[in-house]
Backbone as JSON, one array per atom type, in Angstrom:
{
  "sequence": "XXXXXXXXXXXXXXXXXXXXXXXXXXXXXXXXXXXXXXXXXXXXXXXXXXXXXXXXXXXXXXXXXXXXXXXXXXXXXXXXXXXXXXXXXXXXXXXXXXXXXXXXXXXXXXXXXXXXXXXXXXXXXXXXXXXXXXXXXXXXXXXXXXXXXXXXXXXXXXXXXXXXXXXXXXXXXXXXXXXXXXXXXXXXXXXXXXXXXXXXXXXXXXXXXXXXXXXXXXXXXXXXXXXXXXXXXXXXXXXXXXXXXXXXXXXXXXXXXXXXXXXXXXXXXXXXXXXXXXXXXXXXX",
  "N": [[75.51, 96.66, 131.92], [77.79, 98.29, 129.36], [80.62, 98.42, 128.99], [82.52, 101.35, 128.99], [84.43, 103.38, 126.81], [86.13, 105.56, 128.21], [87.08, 104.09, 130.55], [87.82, 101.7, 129.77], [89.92, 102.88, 128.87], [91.38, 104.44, 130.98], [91.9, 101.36, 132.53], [94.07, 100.08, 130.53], [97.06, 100.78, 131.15], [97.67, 98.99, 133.59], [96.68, 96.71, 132.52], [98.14, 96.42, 130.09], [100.72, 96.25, 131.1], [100.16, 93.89, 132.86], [99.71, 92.39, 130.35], [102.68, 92.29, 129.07], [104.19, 91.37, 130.7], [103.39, 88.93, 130.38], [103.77, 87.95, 128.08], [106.2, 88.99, 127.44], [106.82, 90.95, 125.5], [106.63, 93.87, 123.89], [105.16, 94.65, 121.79], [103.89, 92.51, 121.3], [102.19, 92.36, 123.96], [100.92, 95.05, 123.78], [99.07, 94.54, 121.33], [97.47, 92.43, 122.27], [96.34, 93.56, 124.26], [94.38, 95.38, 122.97], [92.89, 93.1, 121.54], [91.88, 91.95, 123.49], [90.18, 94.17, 124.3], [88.46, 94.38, 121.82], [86.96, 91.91, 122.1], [85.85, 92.69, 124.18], [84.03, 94.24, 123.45], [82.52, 93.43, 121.33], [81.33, 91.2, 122.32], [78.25, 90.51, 123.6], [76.73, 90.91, 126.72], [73.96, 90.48, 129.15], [74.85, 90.33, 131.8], [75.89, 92.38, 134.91], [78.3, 94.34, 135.59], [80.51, 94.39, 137.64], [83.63, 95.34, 137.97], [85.07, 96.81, 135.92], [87.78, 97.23, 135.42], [88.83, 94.86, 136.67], [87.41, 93.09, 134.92], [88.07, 93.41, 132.34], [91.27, 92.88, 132.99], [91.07, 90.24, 133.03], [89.87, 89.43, 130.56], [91.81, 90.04, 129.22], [94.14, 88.17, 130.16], [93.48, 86.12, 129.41], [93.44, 86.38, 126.75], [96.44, 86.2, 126.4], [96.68, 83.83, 127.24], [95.9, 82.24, 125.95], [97.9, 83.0, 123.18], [100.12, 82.46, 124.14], [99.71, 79.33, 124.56], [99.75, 79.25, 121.78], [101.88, 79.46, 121.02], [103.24, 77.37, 122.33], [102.56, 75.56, 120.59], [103.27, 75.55, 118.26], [106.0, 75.0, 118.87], [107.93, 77.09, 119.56], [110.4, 79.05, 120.48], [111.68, 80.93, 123.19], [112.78, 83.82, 121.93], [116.12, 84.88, 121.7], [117.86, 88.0, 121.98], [119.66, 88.49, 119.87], [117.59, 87.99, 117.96], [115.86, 89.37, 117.8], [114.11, 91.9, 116.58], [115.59, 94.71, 115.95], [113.75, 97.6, 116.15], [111.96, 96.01, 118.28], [113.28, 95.29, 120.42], [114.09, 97.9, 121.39], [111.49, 99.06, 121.78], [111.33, 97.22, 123.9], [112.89, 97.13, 125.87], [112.68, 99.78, 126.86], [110.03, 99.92, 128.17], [110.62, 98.16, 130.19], [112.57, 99.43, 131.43], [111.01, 101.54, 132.2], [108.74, 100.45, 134.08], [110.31, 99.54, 135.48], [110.53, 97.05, 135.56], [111.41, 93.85, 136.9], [114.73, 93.15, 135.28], [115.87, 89.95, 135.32], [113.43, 88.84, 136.17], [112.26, 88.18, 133.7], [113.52, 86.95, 132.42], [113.16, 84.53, 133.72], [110.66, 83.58, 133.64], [109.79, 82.67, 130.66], [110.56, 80.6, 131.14], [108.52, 79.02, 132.14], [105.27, 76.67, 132.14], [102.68, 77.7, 129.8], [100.17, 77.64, 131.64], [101.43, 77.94, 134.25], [102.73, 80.69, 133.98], [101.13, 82.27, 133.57], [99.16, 81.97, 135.76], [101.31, 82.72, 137.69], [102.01, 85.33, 137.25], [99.13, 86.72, 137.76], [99.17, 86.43, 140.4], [101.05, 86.39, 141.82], [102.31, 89.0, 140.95], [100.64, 90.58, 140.66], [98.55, 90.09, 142.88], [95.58, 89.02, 141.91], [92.99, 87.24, 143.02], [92.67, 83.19, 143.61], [90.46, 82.28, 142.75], [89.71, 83.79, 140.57], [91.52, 83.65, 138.56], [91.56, 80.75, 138.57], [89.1, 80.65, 136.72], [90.12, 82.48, 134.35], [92.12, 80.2, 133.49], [90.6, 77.88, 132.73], [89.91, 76.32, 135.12], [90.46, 74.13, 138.55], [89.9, 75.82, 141.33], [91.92, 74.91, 143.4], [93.75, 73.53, 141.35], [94.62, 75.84, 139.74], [96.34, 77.22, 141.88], [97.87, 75.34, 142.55], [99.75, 75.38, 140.19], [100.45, 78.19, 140.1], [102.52, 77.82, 142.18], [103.93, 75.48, 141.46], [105.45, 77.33, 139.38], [106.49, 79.24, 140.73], [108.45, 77.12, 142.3], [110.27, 76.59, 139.87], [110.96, 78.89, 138.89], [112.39, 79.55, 141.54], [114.29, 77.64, 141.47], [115.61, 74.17, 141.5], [118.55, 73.15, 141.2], [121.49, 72.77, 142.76], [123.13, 75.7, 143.97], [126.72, 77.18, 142.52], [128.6, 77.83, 145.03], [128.62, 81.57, 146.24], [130.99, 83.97, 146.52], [130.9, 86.19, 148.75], [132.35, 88.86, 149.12], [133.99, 89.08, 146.5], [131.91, 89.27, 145.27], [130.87, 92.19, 145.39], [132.94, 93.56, 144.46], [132.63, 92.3, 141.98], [130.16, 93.83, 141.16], [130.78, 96.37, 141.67], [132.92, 97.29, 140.28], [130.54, 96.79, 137.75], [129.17, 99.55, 138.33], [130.71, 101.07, 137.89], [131.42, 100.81, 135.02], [129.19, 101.45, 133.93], [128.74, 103.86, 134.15], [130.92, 104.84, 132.98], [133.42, 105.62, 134.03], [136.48, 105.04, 134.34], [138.87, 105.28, 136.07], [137.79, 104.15, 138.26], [136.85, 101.46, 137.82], [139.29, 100.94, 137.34], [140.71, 100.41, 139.67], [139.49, 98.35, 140.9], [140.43, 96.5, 139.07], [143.03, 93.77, 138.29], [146.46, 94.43, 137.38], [146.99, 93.01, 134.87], [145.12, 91.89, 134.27], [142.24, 90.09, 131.82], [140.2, 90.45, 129.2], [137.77, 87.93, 127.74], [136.57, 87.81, 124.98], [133.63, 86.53, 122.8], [133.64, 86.92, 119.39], [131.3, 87.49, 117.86], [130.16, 89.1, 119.75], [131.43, 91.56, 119.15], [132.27, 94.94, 117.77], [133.36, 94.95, 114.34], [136.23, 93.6, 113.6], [137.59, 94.05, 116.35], [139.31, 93.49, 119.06], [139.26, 90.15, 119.96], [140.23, 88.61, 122.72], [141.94, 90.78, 125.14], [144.45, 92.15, 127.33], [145.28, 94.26, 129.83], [144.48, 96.54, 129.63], [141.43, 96.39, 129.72], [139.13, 97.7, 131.21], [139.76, 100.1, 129.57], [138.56, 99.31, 127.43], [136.0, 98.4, 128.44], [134.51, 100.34, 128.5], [133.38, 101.15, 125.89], [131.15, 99.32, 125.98], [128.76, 100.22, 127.11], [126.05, 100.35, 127.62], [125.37, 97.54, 127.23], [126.53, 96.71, 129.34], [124.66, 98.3, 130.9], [121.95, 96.97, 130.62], [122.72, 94.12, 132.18], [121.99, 91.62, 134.6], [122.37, 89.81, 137.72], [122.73, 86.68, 138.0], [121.75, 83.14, 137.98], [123.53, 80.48, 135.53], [122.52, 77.66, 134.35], [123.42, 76.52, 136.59], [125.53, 78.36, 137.53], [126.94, 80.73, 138.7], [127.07, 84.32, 137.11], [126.75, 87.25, 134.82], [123.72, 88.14, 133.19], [123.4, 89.56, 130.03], [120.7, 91.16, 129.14], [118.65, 92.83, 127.23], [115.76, 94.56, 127.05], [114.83, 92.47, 128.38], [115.42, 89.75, 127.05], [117.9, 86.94, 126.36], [120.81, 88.21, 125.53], [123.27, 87.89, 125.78], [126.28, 86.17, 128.37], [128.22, 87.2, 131.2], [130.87, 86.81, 132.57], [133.04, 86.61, 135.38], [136.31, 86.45, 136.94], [137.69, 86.53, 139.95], [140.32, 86.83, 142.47], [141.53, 87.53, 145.28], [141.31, 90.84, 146.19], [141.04, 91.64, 143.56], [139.73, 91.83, 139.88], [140.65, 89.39, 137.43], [139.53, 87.86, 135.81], [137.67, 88.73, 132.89], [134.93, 87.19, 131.05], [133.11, 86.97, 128.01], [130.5, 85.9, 126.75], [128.06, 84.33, 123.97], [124.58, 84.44, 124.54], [122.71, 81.16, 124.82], [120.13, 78.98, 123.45], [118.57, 76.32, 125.7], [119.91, 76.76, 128.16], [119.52, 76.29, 131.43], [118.27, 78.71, 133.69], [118.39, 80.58, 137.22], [117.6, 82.67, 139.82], [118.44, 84.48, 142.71], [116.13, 85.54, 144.69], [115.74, 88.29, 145.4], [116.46, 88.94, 143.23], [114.22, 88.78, 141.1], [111.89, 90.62, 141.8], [109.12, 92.38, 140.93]],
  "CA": [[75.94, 97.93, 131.35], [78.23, 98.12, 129.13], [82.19, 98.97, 129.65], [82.66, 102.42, 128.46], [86.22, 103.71, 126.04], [86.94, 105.88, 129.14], [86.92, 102.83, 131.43], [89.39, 100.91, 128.83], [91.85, 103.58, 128.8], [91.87, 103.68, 132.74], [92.9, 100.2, 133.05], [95.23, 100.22, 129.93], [97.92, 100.44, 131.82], [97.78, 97.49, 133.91], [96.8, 95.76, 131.3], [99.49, 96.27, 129.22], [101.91, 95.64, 132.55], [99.97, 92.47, 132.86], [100.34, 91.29, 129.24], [103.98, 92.48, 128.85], [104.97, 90.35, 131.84], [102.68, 86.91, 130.36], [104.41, 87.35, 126.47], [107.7, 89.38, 126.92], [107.23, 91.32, 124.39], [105.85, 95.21, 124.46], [104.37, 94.95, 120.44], [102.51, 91.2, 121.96], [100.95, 92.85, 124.86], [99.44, 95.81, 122.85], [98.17, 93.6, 120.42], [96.69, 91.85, 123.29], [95.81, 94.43, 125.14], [93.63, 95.37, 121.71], [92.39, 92.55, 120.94], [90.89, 92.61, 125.03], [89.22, 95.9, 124.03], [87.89, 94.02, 120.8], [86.15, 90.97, 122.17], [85.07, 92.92, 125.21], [83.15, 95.16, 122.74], [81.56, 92.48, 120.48], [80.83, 90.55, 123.46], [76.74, 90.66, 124.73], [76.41, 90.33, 128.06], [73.57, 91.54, 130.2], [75.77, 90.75, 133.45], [76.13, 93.51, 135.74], [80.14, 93.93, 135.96], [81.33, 95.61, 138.85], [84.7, 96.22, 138.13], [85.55, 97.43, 134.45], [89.08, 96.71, 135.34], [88.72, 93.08, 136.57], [86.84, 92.06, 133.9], [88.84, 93.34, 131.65], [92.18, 91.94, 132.84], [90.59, 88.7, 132.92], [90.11, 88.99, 129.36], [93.52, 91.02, 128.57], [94.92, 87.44, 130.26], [92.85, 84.89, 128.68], [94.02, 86.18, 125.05], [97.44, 86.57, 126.64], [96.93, 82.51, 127.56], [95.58, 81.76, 123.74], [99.03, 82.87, 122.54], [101.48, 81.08, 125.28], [99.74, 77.95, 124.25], [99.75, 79.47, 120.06], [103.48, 79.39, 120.47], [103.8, 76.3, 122.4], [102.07, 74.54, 119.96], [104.15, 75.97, 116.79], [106.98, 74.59, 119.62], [108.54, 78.36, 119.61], [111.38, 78.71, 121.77], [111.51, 82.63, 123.36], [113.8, 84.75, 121.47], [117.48, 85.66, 121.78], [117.84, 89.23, 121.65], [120.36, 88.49, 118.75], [117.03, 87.01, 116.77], [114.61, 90.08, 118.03], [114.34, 92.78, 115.42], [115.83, 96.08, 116.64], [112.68, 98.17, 116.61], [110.82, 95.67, 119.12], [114.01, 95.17, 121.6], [114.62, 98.65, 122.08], [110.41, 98.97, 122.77], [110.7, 96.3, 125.36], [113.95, 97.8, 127.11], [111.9, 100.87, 127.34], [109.22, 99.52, 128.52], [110.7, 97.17, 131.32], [112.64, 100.13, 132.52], [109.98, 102.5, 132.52], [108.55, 100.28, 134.82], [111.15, 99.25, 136.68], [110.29, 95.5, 135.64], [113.53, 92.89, 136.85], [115.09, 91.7, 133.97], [115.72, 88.57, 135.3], [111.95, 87.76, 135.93], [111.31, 88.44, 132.12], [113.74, 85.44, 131.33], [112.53, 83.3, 133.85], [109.12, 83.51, 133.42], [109.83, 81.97, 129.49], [110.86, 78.81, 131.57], [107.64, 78.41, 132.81], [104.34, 76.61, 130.94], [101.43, 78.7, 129.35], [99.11, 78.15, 132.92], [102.07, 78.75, 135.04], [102.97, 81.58, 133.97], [99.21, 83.11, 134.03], [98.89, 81.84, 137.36], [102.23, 83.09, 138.64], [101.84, 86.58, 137.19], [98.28, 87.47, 138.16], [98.34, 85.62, 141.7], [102.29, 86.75, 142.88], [102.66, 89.9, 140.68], [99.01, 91.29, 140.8], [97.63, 89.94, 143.52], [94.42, 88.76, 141.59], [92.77, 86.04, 143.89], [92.87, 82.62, 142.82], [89.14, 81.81, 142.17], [89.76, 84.65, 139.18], [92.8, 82.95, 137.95], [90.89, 79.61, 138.11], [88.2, 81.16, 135.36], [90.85, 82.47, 133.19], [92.55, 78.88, 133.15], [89.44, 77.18, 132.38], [90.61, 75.35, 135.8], [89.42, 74.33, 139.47], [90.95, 76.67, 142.36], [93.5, 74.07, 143.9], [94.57, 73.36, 140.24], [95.09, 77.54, 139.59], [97.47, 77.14, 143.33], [99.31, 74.73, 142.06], [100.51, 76.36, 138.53], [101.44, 79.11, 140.76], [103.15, 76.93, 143.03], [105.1, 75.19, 140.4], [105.71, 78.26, 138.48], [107.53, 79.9, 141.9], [109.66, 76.24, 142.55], [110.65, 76.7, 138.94], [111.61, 79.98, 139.5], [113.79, 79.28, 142.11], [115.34, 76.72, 140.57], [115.74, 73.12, 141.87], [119.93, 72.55, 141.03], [122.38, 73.02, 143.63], [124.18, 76.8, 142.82], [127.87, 77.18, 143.75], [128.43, 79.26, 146.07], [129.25, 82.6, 146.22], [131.96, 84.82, 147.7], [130.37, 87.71, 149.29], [133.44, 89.87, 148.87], [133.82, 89.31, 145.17], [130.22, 89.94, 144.7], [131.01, 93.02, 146.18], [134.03, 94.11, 143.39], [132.0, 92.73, 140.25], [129.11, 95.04, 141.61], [131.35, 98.06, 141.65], [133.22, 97.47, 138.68], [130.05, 96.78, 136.69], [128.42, 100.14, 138.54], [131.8, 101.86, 137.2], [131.25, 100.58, 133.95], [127.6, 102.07, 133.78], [129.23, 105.7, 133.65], [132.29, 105.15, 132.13], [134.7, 105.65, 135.09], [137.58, 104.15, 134.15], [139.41, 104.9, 137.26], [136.84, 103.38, 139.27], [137.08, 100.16, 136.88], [140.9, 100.22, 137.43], [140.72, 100.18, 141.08], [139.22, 96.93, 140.84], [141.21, 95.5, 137.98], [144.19, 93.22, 137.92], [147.02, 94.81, 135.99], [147.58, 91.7, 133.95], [143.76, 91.47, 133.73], [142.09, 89.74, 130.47], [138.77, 90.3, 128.84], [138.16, 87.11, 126.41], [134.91, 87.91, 124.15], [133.23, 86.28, 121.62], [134.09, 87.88, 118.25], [130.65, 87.91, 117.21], [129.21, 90.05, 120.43], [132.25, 92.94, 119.32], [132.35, 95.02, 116.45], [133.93, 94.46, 113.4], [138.01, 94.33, 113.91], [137.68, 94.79, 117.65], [140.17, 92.23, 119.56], [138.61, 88.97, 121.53], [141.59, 88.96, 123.98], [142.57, 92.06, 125.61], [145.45, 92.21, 128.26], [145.61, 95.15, 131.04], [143.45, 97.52, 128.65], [140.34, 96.03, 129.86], [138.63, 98.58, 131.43], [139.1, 101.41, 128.51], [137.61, 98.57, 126.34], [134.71, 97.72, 128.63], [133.46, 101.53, 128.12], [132.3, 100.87, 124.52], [129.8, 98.56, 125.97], [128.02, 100.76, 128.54], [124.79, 100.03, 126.9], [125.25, 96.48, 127.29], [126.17, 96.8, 130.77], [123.74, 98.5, 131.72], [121.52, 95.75, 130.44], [123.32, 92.83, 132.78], [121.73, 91.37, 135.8], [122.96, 88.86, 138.2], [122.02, 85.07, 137.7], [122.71, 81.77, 137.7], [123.1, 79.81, 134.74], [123.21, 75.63, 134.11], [124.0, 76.54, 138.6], [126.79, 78.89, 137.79], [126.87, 82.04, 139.14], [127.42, 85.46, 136.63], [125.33, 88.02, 134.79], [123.39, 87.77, 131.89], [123.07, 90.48, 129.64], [119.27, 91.09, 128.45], [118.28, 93.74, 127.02], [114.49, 94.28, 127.12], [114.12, 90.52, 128.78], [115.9, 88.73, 126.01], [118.84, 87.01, 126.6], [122.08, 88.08, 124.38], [125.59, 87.12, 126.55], [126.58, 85.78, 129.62], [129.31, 88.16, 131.55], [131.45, 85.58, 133.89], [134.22, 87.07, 136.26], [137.39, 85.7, 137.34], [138.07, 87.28, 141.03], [141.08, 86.87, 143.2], [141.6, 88.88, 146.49], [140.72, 92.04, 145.86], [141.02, 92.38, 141.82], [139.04, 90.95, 138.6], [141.61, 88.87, 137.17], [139.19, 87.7, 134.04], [136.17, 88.86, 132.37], [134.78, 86.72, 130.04], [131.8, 87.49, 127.99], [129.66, 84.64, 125.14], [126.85, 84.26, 123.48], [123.68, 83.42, 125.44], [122.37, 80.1, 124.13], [119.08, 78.22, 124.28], [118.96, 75.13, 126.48], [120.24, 77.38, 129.29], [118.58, 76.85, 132.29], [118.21, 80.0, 134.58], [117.69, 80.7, 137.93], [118.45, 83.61, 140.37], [117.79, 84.38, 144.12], [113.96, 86.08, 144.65], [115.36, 89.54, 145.23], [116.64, 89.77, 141.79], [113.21, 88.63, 140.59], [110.98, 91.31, 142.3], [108.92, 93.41, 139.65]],
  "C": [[77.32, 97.75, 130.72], [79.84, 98.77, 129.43], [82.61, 100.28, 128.75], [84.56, 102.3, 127.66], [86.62, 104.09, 127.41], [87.72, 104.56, 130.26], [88.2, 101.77, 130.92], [90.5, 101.72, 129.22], [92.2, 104.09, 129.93], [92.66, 102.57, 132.9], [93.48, 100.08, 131.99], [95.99, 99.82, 130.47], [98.36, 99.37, 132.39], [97.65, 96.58, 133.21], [97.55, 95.3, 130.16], [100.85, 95.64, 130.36], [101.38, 93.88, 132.38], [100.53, 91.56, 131.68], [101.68, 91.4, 128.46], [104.87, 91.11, 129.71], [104.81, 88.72, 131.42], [103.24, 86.94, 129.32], [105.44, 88.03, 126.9], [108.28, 90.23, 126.08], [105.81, 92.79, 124.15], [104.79, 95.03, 123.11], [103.24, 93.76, 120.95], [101.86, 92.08, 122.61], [100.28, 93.97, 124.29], [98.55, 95.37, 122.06], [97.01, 93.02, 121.15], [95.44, 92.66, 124.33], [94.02, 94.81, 124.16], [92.42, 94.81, 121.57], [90.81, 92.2, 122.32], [90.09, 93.59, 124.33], [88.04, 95.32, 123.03], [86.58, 93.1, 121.45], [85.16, 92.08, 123.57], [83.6, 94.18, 124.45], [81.94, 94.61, 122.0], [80.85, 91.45, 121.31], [79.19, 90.8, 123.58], [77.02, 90.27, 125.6], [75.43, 91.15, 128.8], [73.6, 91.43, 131.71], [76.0, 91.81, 133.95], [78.15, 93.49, 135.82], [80.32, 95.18, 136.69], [82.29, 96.33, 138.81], [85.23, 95.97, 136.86], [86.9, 96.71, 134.01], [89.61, 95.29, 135.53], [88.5, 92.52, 135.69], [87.94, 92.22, 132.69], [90.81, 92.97, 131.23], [92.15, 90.54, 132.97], [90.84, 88.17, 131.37], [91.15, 88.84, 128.36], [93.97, 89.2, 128.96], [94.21, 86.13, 129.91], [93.53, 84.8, 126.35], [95.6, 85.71, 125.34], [98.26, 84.61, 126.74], [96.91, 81.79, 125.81], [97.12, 81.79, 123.4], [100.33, 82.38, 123.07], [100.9, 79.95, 124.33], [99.59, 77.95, 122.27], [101.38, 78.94, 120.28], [103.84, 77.8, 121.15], [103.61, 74.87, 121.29], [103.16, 74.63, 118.74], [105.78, 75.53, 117.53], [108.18, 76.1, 119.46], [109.29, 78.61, 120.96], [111.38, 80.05, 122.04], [112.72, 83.29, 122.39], [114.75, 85.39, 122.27], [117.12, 87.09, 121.73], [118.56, 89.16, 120.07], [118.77, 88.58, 117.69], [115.5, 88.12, 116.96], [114.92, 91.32, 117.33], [114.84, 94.08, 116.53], [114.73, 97.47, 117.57], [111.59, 97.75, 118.15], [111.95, 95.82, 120.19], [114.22, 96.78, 122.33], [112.85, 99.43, 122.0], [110.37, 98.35, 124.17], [111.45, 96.66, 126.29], [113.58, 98.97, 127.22], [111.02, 100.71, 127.85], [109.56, 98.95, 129.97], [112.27, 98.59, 132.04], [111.92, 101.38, 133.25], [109.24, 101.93, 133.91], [108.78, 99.36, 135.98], [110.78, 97.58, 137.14], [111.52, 94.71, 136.16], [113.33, 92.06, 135.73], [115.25, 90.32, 134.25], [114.79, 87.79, 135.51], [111.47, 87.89, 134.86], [111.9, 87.49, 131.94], [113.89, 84.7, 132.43], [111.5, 82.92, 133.65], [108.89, 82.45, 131.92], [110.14, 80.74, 129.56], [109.77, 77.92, 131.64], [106.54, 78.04, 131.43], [103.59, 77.67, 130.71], [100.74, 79.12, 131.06], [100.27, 78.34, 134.04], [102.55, 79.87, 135.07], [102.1, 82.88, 134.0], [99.37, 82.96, 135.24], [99.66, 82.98, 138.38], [101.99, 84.93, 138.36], [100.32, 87.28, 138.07], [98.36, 87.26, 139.62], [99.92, 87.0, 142.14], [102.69, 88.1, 142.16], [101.82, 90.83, 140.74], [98.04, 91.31, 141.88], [96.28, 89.68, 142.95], [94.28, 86.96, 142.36], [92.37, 84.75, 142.53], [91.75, 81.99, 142.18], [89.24, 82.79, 140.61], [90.77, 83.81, 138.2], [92.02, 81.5, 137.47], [89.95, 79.9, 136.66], [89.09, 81.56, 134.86], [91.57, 81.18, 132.9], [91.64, 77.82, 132.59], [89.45, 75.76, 133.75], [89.79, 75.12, 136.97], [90.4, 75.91, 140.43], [92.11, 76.06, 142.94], [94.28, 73.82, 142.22], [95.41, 74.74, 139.47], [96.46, 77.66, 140.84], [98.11, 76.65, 142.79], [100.04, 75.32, 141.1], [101.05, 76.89, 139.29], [102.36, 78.66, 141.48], [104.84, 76.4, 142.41], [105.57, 76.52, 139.95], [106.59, 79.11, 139.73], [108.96, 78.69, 142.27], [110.34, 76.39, 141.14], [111.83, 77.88, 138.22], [112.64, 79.9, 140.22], [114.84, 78.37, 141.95], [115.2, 75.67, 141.46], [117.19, 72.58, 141.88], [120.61, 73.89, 142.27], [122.75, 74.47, 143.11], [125.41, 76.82, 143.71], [127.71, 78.51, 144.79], [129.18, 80.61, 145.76], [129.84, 83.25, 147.22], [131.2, 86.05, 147.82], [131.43, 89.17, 148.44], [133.92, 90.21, 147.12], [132.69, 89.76, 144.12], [130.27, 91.35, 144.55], [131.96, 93.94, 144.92], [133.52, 93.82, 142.64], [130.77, 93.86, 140.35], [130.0, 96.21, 141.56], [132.18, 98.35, 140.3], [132.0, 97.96, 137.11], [129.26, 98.34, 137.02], [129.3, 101.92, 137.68], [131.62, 102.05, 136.04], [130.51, 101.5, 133.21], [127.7, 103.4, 133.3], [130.05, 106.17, 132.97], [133.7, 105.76, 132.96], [135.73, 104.79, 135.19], [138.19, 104.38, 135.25], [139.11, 104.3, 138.23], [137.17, 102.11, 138.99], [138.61, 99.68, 137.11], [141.38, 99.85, 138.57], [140.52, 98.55, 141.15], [139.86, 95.69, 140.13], [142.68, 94.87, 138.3], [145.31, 94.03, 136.72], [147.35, 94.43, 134.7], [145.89, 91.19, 133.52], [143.2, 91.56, 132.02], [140.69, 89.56, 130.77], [138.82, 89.3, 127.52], [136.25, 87.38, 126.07], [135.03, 87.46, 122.99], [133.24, 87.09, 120.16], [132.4, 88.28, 117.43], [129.56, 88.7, 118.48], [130.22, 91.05, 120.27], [132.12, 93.42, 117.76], [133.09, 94.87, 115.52], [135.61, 94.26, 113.74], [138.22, 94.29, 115.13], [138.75, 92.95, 118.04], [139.1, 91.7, 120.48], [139.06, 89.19, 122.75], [142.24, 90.03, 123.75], [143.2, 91.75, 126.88], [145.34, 93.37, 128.58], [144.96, 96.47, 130.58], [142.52, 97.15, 128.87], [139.21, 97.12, 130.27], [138.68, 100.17, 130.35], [138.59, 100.34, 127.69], [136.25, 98.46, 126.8], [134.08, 99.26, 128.4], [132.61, 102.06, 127.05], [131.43, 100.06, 125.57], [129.02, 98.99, 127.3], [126.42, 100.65, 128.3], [124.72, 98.58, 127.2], [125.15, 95.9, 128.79], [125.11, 97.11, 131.67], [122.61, 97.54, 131.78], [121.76, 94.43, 131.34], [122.41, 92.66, 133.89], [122.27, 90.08, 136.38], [121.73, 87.4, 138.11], [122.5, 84.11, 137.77], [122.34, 81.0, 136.11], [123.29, 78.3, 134.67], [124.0, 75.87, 135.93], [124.97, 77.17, 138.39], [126.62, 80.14, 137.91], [127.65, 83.09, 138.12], [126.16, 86.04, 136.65], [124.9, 87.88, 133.7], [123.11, 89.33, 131.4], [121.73, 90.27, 128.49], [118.67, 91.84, 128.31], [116.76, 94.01, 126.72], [113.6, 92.79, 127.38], [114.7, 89.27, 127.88], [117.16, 88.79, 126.12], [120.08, 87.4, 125.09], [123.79, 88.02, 125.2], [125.44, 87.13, 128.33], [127.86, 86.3, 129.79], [129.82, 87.1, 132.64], [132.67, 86.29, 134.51], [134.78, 86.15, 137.12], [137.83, 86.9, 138.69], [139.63, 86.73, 142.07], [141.87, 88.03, 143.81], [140.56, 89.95, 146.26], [140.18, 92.72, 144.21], [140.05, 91.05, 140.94], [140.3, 90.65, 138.18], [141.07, 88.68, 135.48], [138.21, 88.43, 133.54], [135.78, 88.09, 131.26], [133.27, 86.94, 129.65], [131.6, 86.02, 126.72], [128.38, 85.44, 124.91], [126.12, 83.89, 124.47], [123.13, 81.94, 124.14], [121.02, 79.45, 124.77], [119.65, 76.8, 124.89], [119.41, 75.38, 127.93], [119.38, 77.11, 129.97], [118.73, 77.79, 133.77], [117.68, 80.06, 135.83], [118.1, 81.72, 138.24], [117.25, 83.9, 141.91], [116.49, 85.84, 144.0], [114.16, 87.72, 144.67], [115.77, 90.32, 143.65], [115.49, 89.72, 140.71], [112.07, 89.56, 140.71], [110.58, 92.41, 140.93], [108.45, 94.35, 140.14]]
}
């Protein structure tokens, strides 16, 4: 029997969750989502299908695999935010807070290959068992485990990270929560009076100063949009935050702490070649 429209636009949803999470990108997974709907239409089958929604995120993540391994082949590196058109970034940062996706598992996940990142999504974000996963990989069942396997050590990273001070964790977290609203007195509490923000001239607008001295905090309130964007991470093993606005990286936020006060802030460009990790609860979707 065949899979009814109603039946599609039931599982929608997940299906779009699913193939947002395997490309990164809200305009991909509709497409995907779509193109699911398409084949499952032109399809014959006179299989009995039990569950509308299974089958059809099977298929939602089999196209979803087609275009991981389209781009690996064209050797396509994920997109900067700098290099992602306006219209799609501020879909996907609607999207990934609508549902309360973690930004930092949207840019690790772009670490991982094509079948690890199938694996890891349907198995550790979906719960879809791994004999299902195996048929969308074209794989056995221990070879579907592993992907996932890898695709979680990958995740957590493999390089030493320094360590972190609790207590300073503790002041860039309240500064950046200051930030968020625009509470400059909150922000100054925390600040060094002699404190310096050094930014890249091409993440400020036109004219705006790199280096700022003891004015830091009414400067950081232009970028409350950006902030809000940040999550904690490690990068190349060094502990800040990255700012990524719908999953795509665009600057790394680094803080200079002593005692009680921010002493630096420094903000860059993000850059490819980065490699990313961050501890599991900042990964949870």
């Amino acid at each position: 029997m065949p899979i009814t429209v109603g039946e599609f636009e039931a599982a929608r949803p997940q299906l779009l969750s699913v193939a947002y999470r395997m490309l990164g990108s809200s305009h991909d997974a509709q497409d995907a989502v779509q193109t699911a709907w398409l084949r499952t239409t032109t399809t014959r089958s006179d299989a009995e299908i039990e569950s509308p929604a299974a089958w059809l995120r099977t298929v939602t993540a089999r196209v979803c695999l087609d275009e991981l391994r389209m781009r690996r082949r064209r050797n396509e590196a994920p997109l900067l935010a700098a290099a992602v058109p306006a219209e799609q970034l501020t879909a996907d940062e609607a999207l990934l807070r609508k549902e309360g996706i973690s930004r930092a598992l949207m840019v690790l996940l772009n670490q991982l290959t094509p079948p690890q990142r199938v694996a890891y999504v349907l198995h550790d974000l979906f719960s879809v068992p791994f004999d299902h996963i195996a048929s969308v990989l074209g794989g056995t069942v221990p070879a579907a485990k592993k992907h996932a396997s890898r695709a979680r050590q990958r995740i957590a990273g493999a390089q030493p990270v320094e360590h972190v001070d609790r207590g300073a964790h503790l002041i860039v977290e309240a500064f950046l929560a200051a930030a968020e609203t625009g509470d400059t007195r909150a922000m100054i509490q925390v600040l060094a009076p002699d404190s310096v923000r050094d930014a890249d001239a091409a993440l400020l607008p036109r004219g705006a100063r790199t280096h700022v001295v003891g004015s830091t905090a009414t400067e950081t309130r232009l970028f409350r949009d950006r902030i809000r964007a940040a999550c904690p991470i490690t990068v190349d093993a060094r502990s800040m935050y990255l700012i990524a606005p719908g999953g795509h990286p665009l600057a790394t936020l680094e803080f200079v702490t002593t005692g009680k006060e921010i002493i630096r802030i420094k903000l860059r460009p993000a850059e490819r070649g980065h490699v990313y990790t961050a501890p599991v609860a900042s990964t949870a979707s």
